[in-house]
N, C-alpha and C positions, 0 to 999 in steps of 0.2 A: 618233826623229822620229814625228808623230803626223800622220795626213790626216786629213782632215772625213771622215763616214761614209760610206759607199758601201750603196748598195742592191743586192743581188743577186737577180733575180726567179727567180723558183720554177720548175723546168723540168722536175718527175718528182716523183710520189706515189705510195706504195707504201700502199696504204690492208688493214691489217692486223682481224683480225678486231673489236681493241677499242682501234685505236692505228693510227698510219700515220707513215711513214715520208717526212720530208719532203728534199727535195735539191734547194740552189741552187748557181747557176752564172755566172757571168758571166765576162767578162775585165777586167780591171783592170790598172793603171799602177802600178807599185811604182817607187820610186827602189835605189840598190843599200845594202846592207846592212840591218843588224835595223833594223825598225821597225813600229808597231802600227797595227794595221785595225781599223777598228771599221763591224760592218756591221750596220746597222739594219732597224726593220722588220721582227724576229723574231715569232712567237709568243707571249704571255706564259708557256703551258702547255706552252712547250719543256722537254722532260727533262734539268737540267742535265750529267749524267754521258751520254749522249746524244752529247754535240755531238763530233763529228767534221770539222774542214778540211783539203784535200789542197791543195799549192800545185805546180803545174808548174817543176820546174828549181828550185826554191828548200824549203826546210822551216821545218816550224809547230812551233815552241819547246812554246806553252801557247796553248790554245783555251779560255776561259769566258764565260758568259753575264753581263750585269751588267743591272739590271732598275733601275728610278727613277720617281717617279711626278712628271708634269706634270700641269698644266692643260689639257684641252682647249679648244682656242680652241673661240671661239663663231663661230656660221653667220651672215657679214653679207649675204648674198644674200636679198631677200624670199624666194626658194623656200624657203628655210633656217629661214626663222620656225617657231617654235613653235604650238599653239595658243592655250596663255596669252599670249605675244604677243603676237598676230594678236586676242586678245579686249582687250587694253588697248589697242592701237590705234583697233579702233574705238570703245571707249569715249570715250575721250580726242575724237575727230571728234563723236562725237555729243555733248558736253559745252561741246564748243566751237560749235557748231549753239543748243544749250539757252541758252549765255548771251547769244550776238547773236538770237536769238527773243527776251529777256527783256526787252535795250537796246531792242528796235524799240518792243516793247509799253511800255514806261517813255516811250519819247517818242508814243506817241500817246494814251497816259493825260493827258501835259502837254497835248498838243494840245487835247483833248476840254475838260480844266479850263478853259484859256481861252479856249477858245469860247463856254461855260459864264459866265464874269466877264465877257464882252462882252454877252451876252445880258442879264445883271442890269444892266449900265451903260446900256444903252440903254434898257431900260425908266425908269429912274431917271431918265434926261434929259426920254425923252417924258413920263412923268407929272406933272416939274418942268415940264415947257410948257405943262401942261394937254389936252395929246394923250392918250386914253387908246383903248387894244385890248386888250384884255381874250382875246378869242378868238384873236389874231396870239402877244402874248406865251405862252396857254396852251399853243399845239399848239411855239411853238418852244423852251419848258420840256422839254414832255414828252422831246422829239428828244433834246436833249441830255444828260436824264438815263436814255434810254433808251441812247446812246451811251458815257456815260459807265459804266452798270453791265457792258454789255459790252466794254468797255477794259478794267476792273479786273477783271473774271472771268477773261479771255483773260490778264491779267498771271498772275493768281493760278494758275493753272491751269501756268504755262511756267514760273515759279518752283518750281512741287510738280514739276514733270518736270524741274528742273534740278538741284535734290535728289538727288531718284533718282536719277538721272545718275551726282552726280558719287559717291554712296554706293557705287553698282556701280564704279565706278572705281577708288575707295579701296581694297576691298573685289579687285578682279582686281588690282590693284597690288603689295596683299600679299601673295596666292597666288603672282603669280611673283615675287616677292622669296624668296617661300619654296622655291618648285619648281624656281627656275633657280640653285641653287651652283652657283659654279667646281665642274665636276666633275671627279674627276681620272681621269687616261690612264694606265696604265701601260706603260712604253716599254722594250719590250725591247733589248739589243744584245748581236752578239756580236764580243768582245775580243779579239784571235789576235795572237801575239807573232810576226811573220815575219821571216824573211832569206833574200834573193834575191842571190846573186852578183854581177850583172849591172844587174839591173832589167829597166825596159821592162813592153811588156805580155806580162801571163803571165795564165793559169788557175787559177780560184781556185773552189775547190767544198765547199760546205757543208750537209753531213746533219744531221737531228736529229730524236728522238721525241716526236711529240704525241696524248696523250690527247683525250678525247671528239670521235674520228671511228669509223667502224662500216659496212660492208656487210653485204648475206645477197644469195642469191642472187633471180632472181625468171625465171620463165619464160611462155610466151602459146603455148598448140599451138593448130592452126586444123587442124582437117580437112578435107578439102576431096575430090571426085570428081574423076576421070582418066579420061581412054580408056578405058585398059586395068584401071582399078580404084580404088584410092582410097589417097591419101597424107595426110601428117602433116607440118606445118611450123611446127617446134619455135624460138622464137624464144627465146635469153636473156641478160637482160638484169640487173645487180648495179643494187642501190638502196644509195645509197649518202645518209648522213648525218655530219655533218661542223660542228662549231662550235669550232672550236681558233682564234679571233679572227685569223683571217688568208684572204682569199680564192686559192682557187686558178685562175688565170686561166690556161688554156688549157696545161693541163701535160699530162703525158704519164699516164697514170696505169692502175696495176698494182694488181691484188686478187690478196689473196694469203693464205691459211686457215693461215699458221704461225702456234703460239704461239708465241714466244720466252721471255716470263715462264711457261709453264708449266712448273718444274723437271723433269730427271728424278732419282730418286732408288728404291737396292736396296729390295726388299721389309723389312721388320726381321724381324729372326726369332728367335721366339718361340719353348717349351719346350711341343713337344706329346706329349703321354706317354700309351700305350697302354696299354691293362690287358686281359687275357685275362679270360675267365670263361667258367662254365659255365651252359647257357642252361636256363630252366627247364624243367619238365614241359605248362606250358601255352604257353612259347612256342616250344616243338618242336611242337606243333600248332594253330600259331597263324602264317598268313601278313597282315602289315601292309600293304593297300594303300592306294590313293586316286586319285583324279582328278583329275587338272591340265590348264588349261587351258595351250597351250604354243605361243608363235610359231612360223614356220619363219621360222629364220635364212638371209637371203638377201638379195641386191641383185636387183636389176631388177626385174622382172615381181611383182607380189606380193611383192617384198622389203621386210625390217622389219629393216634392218641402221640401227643406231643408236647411236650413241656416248654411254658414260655417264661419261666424264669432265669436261666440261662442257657448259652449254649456249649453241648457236651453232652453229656452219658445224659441216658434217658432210663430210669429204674421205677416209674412208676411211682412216684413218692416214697417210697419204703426205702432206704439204707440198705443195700445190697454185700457180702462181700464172696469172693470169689476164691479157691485155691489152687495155684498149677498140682498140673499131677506131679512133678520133680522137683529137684531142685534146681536153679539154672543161674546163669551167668549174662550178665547185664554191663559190656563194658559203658564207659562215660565217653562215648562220642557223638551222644544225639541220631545214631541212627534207629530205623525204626527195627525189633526185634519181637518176632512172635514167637510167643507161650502157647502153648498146645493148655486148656482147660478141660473139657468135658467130650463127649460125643455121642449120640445115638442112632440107631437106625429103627424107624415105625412103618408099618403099612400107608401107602400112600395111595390115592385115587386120581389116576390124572384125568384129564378130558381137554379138548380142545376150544376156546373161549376167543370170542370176535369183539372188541369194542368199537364197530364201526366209525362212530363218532368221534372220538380219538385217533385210530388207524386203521388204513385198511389190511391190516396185518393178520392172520389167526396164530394165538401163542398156545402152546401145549402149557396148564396149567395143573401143576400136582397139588393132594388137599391132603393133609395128614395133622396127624397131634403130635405137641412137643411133651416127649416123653424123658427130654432129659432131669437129668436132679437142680435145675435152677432153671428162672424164666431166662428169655432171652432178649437181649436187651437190642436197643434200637443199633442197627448197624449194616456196612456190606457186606453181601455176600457171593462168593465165587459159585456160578451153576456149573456142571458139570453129568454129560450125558455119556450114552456108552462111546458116542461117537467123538467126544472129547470138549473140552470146556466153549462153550454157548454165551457165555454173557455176564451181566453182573447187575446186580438187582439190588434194594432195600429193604434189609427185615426189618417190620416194626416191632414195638415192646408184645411180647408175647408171653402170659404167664404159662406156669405148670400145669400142663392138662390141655390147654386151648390149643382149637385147631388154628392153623394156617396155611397160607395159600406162598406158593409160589414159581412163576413164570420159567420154565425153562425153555428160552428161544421161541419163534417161531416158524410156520411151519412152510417151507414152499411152496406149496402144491395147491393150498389154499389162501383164496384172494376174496374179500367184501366189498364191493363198490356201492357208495351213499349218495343219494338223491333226497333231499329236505325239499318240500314246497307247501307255503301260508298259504291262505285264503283265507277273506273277513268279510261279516256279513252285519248288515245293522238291522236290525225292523225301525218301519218307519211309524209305530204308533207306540213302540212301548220304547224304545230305546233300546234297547237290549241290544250285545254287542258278542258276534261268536267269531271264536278263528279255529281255523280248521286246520290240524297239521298233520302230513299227511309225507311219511319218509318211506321210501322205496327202497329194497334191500337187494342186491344180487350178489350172491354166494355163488361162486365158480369154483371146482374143483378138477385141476389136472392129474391127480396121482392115481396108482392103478389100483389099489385098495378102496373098499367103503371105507369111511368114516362118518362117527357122529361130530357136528358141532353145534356150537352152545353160544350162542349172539344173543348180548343183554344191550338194551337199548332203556331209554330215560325217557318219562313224562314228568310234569310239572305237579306239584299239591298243593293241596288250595289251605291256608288258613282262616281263611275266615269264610264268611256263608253269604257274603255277595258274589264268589267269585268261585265258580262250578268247574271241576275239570272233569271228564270223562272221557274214557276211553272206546270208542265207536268200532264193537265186536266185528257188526255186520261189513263192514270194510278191512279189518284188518285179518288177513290171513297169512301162514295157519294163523288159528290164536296161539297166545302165550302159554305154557308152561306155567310159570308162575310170575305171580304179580305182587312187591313187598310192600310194605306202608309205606316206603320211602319213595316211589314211581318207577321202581326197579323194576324192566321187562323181560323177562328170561324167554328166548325161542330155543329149543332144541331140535334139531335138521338132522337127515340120513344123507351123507352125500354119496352119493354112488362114485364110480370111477369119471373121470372122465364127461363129468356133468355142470350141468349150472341152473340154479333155482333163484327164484323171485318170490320176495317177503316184502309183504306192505302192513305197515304200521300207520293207525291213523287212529287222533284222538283230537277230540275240539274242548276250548278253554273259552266259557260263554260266564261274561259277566254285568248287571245292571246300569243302567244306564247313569248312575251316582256315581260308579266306580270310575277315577282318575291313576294315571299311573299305567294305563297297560297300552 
């Protein structure tokens, strides 16, 4: 037995990095034993091998999708009109205006003419009686043929505008004849063979995958002053895009950074064959090196952790999923629509940081823990101070707990200007070969406040033990702050108002005479 279609509205979206996962629900009336549901109002971009329906108390034989192309009706409601419509309507008005304008002036053309034939009658009578006016008849000639050429002008004139008229009409007539096909609908449905025991109303729930929908993450930190010092309130929110020809009205809806389609599969393993040998005489005294520049691999703070198996959501290898706080409405028009997620506000520590080498810029940099209920994923983020929105930046993957760092603007007042200069020196009995590097720093600061800043500068590290870097105390002042295993140089300065300091940095990179490459 077959029932007329049933609609099931959509009650949970599970919106996937390039595909979302859609599930309806309703309850419905089944009679008892096998018989076929057909529930409309699918997707047409549903995944057929996808469809999945669960029935309460009863089971689903075979579940498919069956697709068919209608007619879309047409909009009879004036709101509904089209523009080409809406333009041969008014044609059509103003055509029907142009030809009662044409009638009017047609009868007062007649009128004027026999005015005109009474005028000649009367003359003809009076000068049969031997009555003659000469100056009566002249001025009421003229009238009438001065009457008379403005009747037929004004005709002339509403016939050429009745023309045009009705040409533009002809003319928008064909355009929507042309522009308005029956256009067709493709109508999705899905076909489920069921049998229910019993009958009555039961629960009837229906999944299925649909292409071109897509989030990424999107975040808004505000910085803001405390009492006791200053905080960070990290608001984030998914931007969510969606055109799978179906509206999501007021569903429940989950972000969620799984591939599914992304296979796993073994490495192939391939035939890798060693060969000994004996090395020659110049390259027993011959060390190969060279210079690479190299990330530090890390989340949080200064972290460059990044996924190179595709691109899009960055979660850290772990399967992530997400939940808006409401329920929200998603129409199908591909634009982009933000979900409000999570929020928190932590103690922050800002300080002002130089990276010369990069710019002569000093940025006010806040340091604080992500204290929300989920890490945060790689994405933009909007800064925002008390003095209003500063710029926009990249947060990297950030777990629960870890600190991080991030830029809010920089600062005017203060300016770094950098001077790098080599120098290389050889001995002439051992070979040995040093360069000496030697970067001058000037920190100027115009504002009328002290401030502290915080200028980190880079040296180079040595892997192997032909090739010595050190950093040369006695010439660099002040000294460093701190110095990390990675050649990271932190200075920390008092700027007074209205001052300017000089920082010299200097370290020499001295390697043996074997050593090639530098």
């Amino acid at each position: 037995m077959m029932y007329p279609p049933i609609h099931l509205p959509i009650v949970k979206v599970t919106v996937l990095e390039d595909r979302a996962l859609v599930e309806r629900h309703a309850e419905v009336v089944l009679s008892p034993g096998a018989q076929l549901v057909r529930v409309e109002g699918l997707s047409p971009l549903a995944v057929d091998r996808s469809l999945q329906a669960q029935l309460t108390g009863g089971s689903v034989a075979q579940a498919r999708l069956h697709r068919a192309w209608k007619q879309k009706p047409r909009e009879g409601s004036p709101e509904g009109k089209t523009e080409p419509r809406r333009r041969v309507d008014t044609l059509e008005a103003e055509w029907k205006r142009a030809q009662v304008d044409v009638q009017r002036l047609q009868s007062r053309v007649e009128v004027v003419n026999a005015a005109r034939e009474d005028v000649l009658r009367a003359i003809a009578e009076f000068a049969g009686a031997g009555e003659a006016r000469p100056e009566s008849w002249h001025e009421q000639l003229e009238a009438v043929r001065a009457s008379t050429t403005a009747a037929e002008e004004a005709l002339r004139q509403a016939r050429q505008h009745a023309e045009r008229t009705r040409q533009r009409l002809v003319e928008a007539q064909a355009a929507l004849a042309q522009g308005e096909q029956p256009e067709p609908l493709l109508v999705t449905t899905a076909e489920l063979q069921v049998e229910h025991p019993t009958g009555g109303s039961v629960s009837l729930r229906l999944t299925y995958l649909v292409p071109c929908a897509v989030w990424r993450p999107a975040y808004r930190a505000t910085l803001a002053s405390t009492g006791g010092g200053e905080s960070v309130t990290l608001e984030c929110e998914a931007v969510v895009w969606q055109r799978t020809e179906e509206e999501w009205k007021d569903v429940e809806l989950l972000l969620s950074t799984a591939r599914p389609t992304l296979g796993a599969a073994p490495p192939r393993l391939v035939e890798d064959w060693l060969r000994l040998r004996d090395k020659s005489e110049q390259e027993k005294h011959t060390v190969d090196v060279a210079v690479r520049e190299e990330v530090i691999q890390k989340t949080g703070e200064g972290g460059a952790h990044q996924t190179e198996e595709l691109p899009g959501l960055d979660d850290g290898g772990e399967a992530l999923t997400l939940t808006a706080r409401h329920r929200v409405t998603l129409p199908s028009n591909g634009a982009p629509h933000r979900v409000p997620l999570f929020a928190f506000t932590a103690p922050a520590v800002s300080e002002f940081v130089g990276h010369p080498e990069h710019s002569p810029l000093v940025h006010r940099v806040a340091r604080f823990d992500n204290r929300g209920p989920a890490v945060l994923l790689a994405g933009p983020v909007e800064l925002v101070r008390a003095s209003g929105y500063v710029g926009r930046a990249q947060l990297k993957f950030t777990g629960v707990g870890e600190r991080l760092a991030l830029g809010f603007g920089s600062e005017d007042t203060l300016r770094i200007v950098r001077q790098a200069d080599v120098k290389y020196d050889t001995q002439r009995l051992t070979g040995r070969r040093t360069r000496t590097h030697l970067v001058k720093l000037f920190l100027s600061h115009t504002g009328e406040r002290p401030v502290r800043v915080a200028i980190e500068e880079r040296m180079p590290v040595s892997e192997v033990e032909a090739v010595e870097v050190k950093l040369l105390e006695e010439q660099t002042r002040p000294p460093p702050t701190k110095v990390s295993e990675e050649g990271i140089l932190r200075f920390e300065l008092a700027a007074p108002p209205r001052s300017q300091q000089e920082l010299t940095l200097a370290y020499a990179v001295a390697s043996s005479a074997k050593v090639s490459g530098l």
